[in-house]
C-alpha positions, 0 to 999 in steps of 0.5 A: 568223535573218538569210539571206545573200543567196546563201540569200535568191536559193536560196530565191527561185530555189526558189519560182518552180520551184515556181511555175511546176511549179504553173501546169503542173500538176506539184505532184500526180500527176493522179487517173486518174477526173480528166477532162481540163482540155479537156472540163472547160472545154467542159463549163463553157462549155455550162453557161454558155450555157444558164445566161446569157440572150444580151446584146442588142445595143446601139443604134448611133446615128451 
């Protein structure tokens, strides 16, 4: 099946609204037990910190 091209750019036009209601989090309602984004990445962050061993500094040779 061959699409003209005004259903090739419909449905190109349709694939980046869904897109971009995907990057804002619009595909799925949100669970209401789901913690915000904010203090999940507080969350990750603190993990991380204890997680990683603090890198040492570099030698600054002049």
């Amino acid at each position: 099946m061959e699409l003209s091209n005004f259903d090739f750019l419909n449905h190109h036009d349709e694939l980046l609204v869904r897109l971009a209601k995907a990057f804002r989090g619009e595909l799925v309602p949100q669970a209401p037990n789901d913690e915000p984004a904010a203090e999940l990445l507080k969350r990750i962050q603190a993990e991380r910190t204890t997680l990683t061993p603090p890198r040492r500094q570099r030698n600054q040779s002049a």
